[in-house]
C-alpha positions in Angstrom: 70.3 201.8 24.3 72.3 204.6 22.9 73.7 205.3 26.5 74.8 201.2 26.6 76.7 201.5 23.7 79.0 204.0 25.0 79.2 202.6 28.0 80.6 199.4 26.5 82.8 201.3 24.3 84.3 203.5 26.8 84.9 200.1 29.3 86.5 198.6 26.1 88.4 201.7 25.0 89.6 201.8 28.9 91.2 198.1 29.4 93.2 199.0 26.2 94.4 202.0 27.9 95.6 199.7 30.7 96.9 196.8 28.8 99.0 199.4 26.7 100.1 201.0 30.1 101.6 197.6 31.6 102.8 196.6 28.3 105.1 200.1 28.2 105.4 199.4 32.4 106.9 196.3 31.0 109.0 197.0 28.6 110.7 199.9 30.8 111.4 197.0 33.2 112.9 194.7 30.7 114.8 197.9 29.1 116.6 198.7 32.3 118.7 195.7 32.0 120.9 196.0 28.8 120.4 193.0 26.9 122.8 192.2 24.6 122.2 191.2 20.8 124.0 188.2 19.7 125.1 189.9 16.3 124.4 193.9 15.2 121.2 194.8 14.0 121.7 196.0 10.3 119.2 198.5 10.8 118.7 202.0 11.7 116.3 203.8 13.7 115.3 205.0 9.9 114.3 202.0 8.7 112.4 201.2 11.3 110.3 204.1 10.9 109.8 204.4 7.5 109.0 200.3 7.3 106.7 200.7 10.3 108.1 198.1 12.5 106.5 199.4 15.3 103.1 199.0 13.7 103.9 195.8 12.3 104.6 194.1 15.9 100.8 195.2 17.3 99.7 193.8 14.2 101.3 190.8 14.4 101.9 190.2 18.0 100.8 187.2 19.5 102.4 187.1 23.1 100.9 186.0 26.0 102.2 188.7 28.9 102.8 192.0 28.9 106.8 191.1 28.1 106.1 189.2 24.8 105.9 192.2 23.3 109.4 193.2 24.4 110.7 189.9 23.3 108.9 190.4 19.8 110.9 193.9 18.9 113.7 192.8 20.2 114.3 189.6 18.3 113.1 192.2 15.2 116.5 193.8 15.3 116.9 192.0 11.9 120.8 190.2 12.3 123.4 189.1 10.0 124.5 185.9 12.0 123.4 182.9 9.8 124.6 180.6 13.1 121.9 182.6 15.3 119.4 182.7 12.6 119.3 178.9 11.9 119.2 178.6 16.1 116.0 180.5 15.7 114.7 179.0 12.8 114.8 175.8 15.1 113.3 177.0 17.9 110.4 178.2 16.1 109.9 175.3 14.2 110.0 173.0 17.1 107.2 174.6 18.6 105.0 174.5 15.2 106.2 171.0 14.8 105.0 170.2 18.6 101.8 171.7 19.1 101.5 170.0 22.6 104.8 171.8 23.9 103.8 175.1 22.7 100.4 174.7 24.6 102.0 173.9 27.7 104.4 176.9 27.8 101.8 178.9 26.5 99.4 177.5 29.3 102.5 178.6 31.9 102.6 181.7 30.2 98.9 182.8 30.9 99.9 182.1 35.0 102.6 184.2 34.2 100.3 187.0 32.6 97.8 186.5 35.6 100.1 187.8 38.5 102.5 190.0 36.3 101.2 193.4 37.3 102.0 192.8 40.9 105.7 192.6 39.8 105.4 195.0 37.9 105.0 197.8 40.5 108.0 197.6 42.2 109.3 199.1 39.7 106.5 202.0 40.0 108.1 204.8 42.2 104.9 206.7 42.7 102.9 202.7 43.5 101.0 204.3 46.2 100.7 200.9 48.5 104.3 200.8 48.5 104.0 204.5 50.1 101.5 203.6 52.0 103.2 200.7 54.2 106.3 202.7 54.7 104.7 203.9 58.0 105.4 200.3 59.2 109.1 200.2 58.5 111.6 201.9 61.5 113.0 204.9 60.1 114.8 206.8 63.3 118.4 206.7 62.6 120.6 203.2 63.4 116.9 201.3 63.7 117.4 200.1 59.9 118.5 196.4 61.3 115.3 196.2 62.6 113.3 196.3 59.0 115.5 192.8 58.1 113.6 190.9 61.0 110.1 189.8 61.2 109.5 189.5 64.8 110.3 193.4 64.7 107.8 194.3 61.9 104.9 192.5 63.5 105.7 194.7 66.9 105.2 197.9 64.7 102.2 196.5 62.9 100.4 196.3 66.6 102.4 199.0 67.7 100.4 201.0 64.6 97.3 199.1 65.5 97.2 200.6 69.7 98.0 204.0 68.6 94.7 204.3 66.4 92.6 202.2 69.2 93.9 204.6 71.6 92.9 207.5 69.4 89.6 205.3 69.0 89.0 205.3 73.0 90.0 208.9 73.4 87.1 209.7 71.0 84.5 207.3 72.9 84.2 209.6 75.5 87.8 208.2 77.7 89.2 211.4 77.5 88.6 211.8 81.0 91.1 209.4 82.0 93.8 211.4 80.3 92.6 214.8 81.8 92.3 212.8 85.3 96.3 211.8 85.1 96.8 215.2 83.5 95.6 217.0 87.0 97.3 214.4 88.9 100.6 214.8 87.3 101.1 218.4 87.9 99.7 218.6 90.7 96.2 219.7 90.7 94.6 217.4 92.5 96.1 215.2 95.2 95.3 212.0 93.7 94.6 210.0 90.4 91.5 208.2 90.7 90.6 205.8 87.5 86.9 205.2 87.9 86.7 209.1 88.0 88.0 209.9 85.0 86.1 206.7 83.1 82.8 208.2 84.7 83.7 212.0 83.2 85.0 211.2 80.3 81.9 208.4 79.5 79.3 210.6 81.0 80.3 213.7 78.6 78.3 212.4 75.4 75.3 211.5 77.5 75.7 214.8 78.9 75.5 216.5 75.7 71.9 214.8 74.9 70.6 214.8 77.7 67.6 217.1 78.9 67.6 215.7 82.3 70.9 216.0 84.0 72.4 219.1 84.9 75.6 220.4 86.5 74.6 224.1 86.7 71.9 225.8 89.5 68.9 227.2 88.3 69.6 230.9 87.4 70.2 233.9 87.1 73.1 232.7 84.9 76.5 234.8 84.1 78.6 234.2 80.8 80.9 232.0 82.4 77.5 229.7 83.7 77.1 229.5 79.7 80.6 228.7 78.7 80.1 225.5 81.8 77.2 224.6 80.0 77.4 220.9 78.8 74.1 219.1 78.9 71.6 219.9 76.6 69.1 220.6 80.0 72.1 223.3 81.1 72.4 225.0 77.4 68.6 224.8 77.6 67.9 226.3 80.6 71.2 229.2 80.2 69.5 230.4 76.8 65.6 230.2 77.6 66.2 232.3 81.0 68.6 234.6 79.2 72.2 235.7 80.6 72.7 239.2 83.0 76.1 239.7 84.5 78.2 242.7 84.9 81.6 244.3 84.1 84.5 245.2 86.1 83.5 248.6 85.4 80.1 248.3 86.3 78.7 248.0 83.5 75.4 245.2 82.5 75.9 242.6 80.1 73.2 240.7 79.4 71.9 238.4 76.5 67.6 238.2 76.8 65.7 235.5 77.6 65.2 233.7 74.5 62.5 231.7 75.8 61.6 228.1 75.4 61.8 227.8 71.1 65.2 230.1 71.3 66.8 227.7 74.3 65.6 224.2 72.5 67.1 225.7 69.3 70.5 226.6 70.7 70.6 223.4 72.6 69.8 221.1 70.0 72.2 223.3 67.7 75.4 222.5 70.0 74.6 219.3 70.4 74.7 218.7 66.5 78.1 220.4 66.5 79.3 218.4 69.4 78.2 215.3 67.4 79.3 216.3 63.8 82.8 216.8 65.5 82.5 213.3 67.7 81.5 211.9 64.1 84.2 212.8 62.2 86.8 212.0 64.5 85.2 208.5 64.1 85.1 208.2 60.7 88.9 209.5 59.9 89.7 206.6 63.4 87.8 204.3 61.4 89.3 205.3 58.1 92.7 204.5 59.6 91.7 200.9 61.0 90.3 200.0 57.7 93.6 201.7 55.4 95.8 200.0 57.8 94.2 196.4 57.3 93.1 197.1 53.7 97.3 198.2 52.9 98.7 194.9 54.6 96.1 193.0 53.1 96.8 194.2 49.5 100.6 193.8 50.4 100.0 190.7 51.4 98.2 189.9 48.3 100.6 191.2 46.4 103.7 189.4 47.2 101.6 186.2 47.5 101.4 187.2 43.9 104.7 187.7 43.0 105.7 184.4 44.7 103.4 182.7 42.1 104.5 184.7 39.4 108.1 183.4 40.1 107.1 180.0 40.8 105.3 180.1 37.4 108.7 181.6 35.0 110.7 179.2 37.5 108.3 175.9 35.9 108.3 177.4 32.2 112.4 177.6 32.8 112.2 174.0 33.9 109.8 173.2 31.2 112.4 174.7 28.4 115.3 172.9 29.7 113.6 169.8 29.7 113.8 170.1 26.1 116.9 168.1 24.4 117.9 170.3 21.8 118.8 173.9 20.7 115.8 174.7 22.6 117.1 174.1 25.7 120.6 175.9 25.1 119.2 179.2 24.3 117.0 179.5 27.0 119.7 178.3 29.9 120.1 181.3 31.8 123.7 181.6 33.6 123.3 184.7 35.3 121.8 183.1 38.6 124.3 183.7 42.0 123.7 182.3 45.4 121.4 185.9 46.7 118.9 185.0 44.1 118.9 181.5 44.6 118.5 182.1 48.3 115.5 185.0 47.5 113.7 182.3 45.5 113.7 179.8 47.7 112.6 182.1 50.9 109.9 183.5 48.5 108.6 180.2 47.7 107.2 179.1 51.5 104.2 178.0 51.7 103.4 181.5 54.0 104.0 183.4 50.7 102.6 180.5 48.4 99.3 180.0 50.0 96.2 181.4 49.5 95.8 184.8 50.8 94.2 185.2 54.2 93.4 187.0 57.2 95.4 184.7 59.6 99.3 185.7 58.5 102.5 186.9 59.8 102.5 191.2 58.9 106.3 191.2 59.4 107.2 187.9 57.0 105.1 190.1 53.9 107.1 193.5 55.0 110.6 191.6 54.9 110.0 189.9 51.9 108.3 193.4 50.5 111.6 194.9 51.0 113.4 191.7 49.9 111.6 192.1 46.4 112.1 195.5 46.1 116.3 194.9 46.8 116.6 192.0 44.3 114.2 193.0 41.5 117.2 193.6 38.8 118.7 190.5 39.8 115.2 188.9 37.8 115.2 190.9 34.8 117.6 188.4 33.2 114.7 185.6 33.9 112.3 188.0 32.2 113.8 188.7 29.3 113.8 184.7 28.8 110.5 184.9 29.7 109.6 188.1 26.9 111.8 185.7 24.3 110.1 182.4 25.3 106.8 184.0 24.7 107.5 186.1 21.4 108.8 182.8 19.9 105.2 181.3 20.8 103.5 184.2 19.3 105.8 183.9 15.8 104.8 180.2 16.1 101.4 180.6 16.3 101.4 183.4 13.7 103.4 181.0 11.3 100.7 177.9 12.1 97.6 180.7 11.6 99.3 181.9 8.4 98.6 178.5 7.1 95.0 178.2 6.7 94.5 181.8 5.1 95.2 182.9 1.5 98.4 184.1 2.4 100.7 182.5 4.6 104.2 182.9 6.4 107.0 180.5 5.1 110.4 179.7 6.2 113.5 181.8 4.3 116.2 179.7 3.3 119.4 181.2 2.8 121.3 180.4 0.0 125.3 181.3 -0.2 125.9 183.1 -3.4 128.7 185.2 -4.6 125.9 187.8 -6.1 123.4 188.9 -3.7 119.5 188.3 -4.7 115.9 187.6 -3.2 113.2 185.5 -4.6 109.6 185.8 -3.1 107.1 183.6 -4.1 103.9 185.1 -3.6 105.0 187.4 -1.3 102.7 189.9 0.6 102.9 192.8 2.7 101.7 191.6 6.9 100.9 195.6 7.5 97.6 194.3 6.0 95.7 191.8 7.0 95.1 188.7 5.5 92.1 189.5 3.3 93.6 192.7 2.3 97.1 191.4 1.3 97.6 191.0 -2.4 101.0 188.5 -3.4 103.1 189.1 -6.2 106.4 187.2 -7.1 108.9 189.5 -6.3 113.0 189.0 -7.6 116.1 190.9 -7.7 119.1 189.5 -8.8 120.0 185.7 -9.4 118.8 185.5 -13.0 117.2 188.7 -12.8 119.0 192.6 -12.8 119.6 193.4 -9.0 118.0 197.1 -9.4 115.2 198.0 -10.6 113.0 201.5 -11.2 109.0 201.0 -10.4 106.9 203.8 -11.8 104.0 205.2 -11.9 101.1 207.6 -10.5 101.4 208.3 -6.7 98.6 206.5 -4.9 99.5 203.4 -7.6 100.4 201.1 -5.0 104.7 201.6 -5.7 105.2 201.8 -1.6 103.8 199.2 -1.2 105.5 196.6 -3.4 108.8 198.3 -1.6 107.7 198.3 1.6 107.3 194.4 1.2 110.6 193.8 -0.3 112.0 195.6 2.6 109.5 194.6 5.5 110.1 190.5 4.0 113.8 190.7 4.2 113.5 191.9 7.9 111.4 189.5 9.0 113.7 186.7 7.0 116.5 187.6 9.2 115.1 188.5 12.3 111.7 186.7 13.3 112.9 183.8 10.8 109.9 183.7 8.7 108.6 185.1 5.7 105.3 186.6 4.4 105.8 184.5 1.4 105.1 180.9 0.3 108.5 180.6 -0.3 111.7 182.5 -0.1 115.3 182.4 -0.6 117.7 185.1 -0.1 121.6 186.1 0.5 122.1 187.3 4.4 122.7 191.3 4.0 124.3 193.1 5.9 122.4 196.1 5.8 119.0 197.2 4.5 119.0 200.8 4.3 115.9 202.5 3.2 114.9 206.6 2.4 110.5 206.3 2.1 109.5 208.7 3.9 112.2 211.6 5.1 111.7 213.7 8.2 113.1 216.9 7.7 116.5 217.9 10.0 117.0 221.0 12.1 118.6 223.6 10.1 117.9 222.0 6.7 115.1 222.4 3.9 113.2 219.8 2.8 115.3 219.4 -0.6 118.9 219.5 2.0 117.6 216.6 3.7 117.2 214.7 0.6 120.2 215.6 -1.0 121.9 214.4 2.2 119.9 211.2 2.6 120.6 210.1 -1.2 124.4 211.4 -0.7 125.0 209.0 2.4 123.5 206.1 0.8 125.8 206.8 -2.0 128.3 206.7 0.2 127.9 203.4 2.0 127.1 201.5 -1.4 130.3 202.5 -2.5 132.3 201.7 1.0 130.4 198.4 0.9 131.8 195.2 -0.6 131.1 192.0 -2.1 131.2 190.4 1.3 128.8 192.8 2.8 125.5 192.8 0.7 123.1 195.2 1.0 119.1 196.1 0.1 118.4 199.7 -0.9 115.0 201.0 -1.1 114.1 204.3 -2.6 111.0 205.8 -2.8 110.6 209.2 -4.9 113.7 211.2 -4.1 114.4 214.4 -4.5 110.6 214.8 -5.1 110.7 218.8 -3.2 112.5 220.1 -6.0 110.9 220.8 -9.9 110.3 217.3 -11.7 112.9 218.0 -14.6 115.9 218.4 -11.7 114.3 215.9 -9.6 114.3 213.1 -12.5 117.9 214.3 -13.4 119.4 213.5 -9.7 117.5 210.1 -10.0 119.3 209.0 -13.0 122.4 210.5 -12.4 122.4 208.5 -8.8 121.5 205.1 -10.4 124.2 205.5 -12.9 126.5 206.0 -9.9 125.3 202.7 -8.3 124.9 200.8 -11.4 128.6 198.6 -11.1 128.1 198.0 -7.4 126.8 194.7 -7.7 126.8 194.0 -4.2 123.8 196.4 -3.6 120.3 195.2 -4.9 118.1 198.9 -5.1 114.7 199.6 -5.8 113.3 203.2 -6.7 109.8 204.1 -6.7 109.2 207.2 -9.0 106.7 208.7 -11.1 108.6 210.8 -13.0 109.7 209.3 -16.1 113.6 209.9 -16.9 114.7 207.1 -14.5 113.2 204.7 -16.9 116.2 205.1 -19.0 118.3 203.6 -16.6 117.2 200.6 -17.8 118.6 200.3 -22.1 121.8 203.0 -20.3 123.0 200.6 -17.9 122.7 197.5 -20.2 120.2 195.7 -18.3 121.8 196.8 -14.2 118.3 197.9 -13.9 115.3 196.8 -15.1 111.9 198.8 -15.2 108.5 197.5 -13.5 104.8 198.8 -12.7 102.0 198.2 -10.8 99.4 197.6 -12.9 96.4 200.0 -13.0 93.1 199.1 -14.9 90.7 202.0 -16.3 87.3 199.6 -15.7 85.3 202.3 -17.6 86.0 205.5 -19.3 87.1 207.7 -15.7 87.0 204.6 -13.4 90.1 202.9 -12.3 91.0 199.7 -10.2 94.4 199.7 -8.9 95.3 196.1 -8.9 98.5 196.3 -7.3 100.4 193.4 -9.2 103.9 193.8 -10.0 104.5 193.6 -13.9 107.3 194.3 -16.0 107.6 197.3 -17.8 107.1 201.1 -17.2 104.3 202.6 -16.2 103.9 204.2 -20.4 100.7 205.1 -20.3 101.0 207.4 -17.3 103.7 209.2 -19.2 102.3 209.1 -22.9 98.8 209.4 -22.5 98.0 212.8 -21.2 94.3 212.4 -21.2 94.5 208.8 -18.9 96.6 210.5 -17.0 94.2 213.0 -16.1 91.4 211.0 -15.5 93.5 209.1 -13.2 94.6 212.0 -11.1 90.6 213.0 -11.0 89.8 209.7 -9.7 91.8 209.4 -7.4 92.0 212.9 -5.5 88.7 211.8 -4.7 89.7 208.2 -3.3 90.7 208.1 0.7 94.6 206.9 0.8 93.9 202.8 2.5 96.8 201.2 4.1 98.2 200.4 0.4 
């Protein structure tokens, strides 16, 4: 049972392993082919990290074929184009708000997803079939033309085919009609006589098993009488009467009778040879036949496939432009020319259409092979529709999912405003899943101070509530939804973030942060009114001593305090920041996240928002410490 179990698990645990490998196979295709933004993405490669985007797409991804996923990260790129985001927001909602649509593309999709892989490898320099069929292309210098015609390809595919029957006849025993025009042709015997070389050469294996027939006269028998020994009667008879023959010199060489057990053992022991040799030069004959049928087969197989894979994206494309509406636009590629028009329409006879078979042209599948392989970037641009098409299916389907659980996706508006803000209504954080999330009601700006210090023990939950702030206003203005029941927001034009620094090369830990904290400085002061931005913080300069630590984190939101055009957030659990609050006049306002003692050493960490500072962590010295007990012994979740 035991044994079952890992058997299951290790299959389960290897199709993961090749899904993931054709999904990055995929996206290497896709990535070859720059595609072009329609607006900057106002994020780094920071950000990314630290709000575990990457993560966040396998969690959320809901593609179809291996290119949605593609499609997902890049339409992630979070923009500041409200034109491009509302064209989203329409696409997306068309789909929710026409179930029967997104089944059928969806449906299209899957034939897509069913053929993919064979596309997919031409783009695989070490695909071994491809290597394999190479043998049938003409590769002597100024024969090139000849790989362009069919007619030509099938003559080396039989051409292929008689060179390993020939090998085939030569090792059943015909040898002897090459040896026979061997002697003939230089002259060692006056004539070349067919029959006679089919008899020797097909009489040789019966020779070798036979007890009865015999070439050689009964003894005495010399060396060279043993070396002309073929038959097993002649091997026999040579080694049972023993071999006496002498020198030039004079001198007798014999081998003794080995008598009747001695001459049946070294007769039946050169026949084995003989046929373990005559075996193996069957099986690697045979080896041949059955690679050479088995490659054109699978080639055949395999552009069969790619024709139906093309035939599929070509019936989703119609599909989408059947559409009247922004739908329709988006997805109207304009990067078709009369070669891949051409391609398409050779590709899509019924030869390459039909069901695969034994009864098929070998040279139409090689030209087309090499016609595939010579326009495959000319129908990236189709894929990356495709990769869009399906991610904006998955964030559909995500967004109708959401619905029914206890937290859901919403859409964002965007609200014009000459101060920036964001408003979350029960807002949540989609690196958990939905029975893990917790929502709180999350604001800055608008009627509320547009920075704000959250404090508290580490552990408490204060990444979290930033990582939604920052992972919600991404997703607002990049997959056009939010994990929120409601939300309404400026469009920034950057969100910069510092949660969790690498170190650099050449600097200390504390360098790094000074640097970090010194550049977001700087582009909250270059920034203006006209280009919002979201900062989030979370325990800087936390690798130096607390008292210098907590001085640079006042001192740096007193810097940003009268740059209203940047909403910040700072997670800290030191407690000097919280005066940031009554010396800025209300620019920043304090919050927690609310931790319960359920019983005298027990805690629940609740991670709700309030307002206020985290006092007790900083005035009660006993709490405190019962906190920090509990939870060193508490494995860190996903909060």
């Amino acid at each position: 049972m035991v044994l079952i179990l890992l058997l299951v698990v290790g299959s389960f645990f290897q199709f993961m392993s090749a899904d993931q490998a054709l999904g990055k196979s995929a996206e290497r295709v896709l990535n070859s082919v720059a595609y072009t933004l329609p607006s900057p993405s106002i994020i780094g490669d920071r950000e990314w990290k630290e709000l575990q985007l990457d993560r966040l797409v396998t969690i959320l991804d809901r593609t179809t074929t291996s290119f949605g996923r593609w499609g997902l990260v890049t339409l992630l790129q979070p923009i500041a184009d409200h034109k491009h985001l509302q064209q989203r927001k329409e696409i997306i909602t068309f789909l929710v708000d026409h179930p029967e649509n997104m089944r059928n593309f969806q449906k299209q999709l899957k034939q897509v997803a069913r053929v993919e892989k064979s596309l997919l490898t031409y783009w695989d320099g070490a695909d071994q079939l491809s290597r394999n069929c190479e043998r049938f292309y003409f590769s002597s210098l100024g024969l090139d033309p000849l790989n362009k015609s069919s007619l030509a390809l099938d003559a080396s595919t039989v051409l292929e085919g008689f060179n390993i029957i020939k090998s085939l006849a030569q090792v059943f025993a015909l040898w002897g009609v090459s040896q026979e025009f061997l002697y003939w042709s230089v002259g060692a015997q006056q004539d070349f006589n067919l029959l006679r070389g089919m008899k020797t050469g097909l009489m040789d294996p019966v020779m070798r098993h036979s007890p009865w027939l015999y070439k050689l006269d009964k003894g005495p028998y010399t060396w060279r009488n043993a070396a002309q020994a073929v038959s097993w009667g002649d091997v026999y008879n040579v080694w049972k009467s023993g071999i006496s023959e002498k020198s030039p010199d004079g001198t007798l060489i014999t081998s003794p009778p080995m008598g009747k057990i001695g001459g049946f053992f070294m007769a039946t022991a050169s026949t084995l040879l003989y046929d373990y040799q005559w075996a193996n030069a069957i099986d690697s004959i045979g080896k041949r036949i059955i690679g050479m049928n088995r490659d054109l087969n699978q080639l055949q197989v395999r552009v069969s496939d790619v024709a139906q894979c093309i035939k599929s994206i070509m019936q989703l494309r119609q599909s989408v432009e059947s559409q009247d509406n922004e739908f329709n636009n988006y997805f109207n590629d304009d990067n078709d020319n009369g070669d891949v028009e051409a391609f398409i329409e050779k590709l899509f006879t019924p030869r390459f259409l039909q069901k695969p078979g034994y009864l098929y042209s070998r040279g139409h599948v090689l030209t087309m092979h090499q016609d595939i392989k010579r326009m495959k970037r000319s129908l990236i641009p189709l894929l990356h529709s495709v990769a869009l098409l399906d991610a904006y299916c998955s964030i559909a389907q995500l967004y109708t999912e959401s619905q029914d659980e206890q937290v859901v996706f919403s859409f964002p508006e965007f609200v014009e405003s000459p101060q920036p803000f964001v408003q979350y209504h029960k807002a949540w954080l989609p690196l958990l899943s939905y029975e893990q999330a917790i929502a709180n009601d999350l604001v800055l700006g608008a009627d509320q101070p547009g920075k704000f210090v959250i404090t508290g023990p580490n552990g408490g939950g204060k990444s979290t509530i930033l990582k939604t702030y920052g992972v919600a206003a991404v997703l607002a203005q990049s997959w056009g939804i939010v994990p929120a029941q409601s939300g309404q927001q400026t469009i920034f034009s950057s969100i910069k973030t510092a949660l969790a620094l690498q170190p650099e090369d050449g600097l200390s830990d504390f360098m790094t942060e000074e640097k970090t904290m010194t550049g977001l400085l700087n582009d909250i002061a270059k920034s203006d009114a006209a280009h919002p931005m979201l900062v989030l913080i979370d325990e800087p300069y936390k690798t130096t001593v607390n008292v210098e630590s907590a001085k640079r984190m006042y001192q740096f939101g007193k810097d940003i305090a009268d740059f209203k055009h940047a909403l910040v957030g700072i997670a800290t659990h030191l407690k000097k920041p919280i005066l940031l609050e009554r010396d800025t006049s209300g620019i920043f306002a304090n919050y927690q996240v609310k931790i319960r003692e359920i019983s005298f050493g027990v805690f629940e960490r609740l991670f709700k928002v309030e307002k206020g500072p985290a006092t007790w962590w900083f005035e009660d010295e006993d709490q405190r410490s019962r906190f920090i007990d509990w939870i060193s012994t508490k494995t860190v979740d996903a909060h």
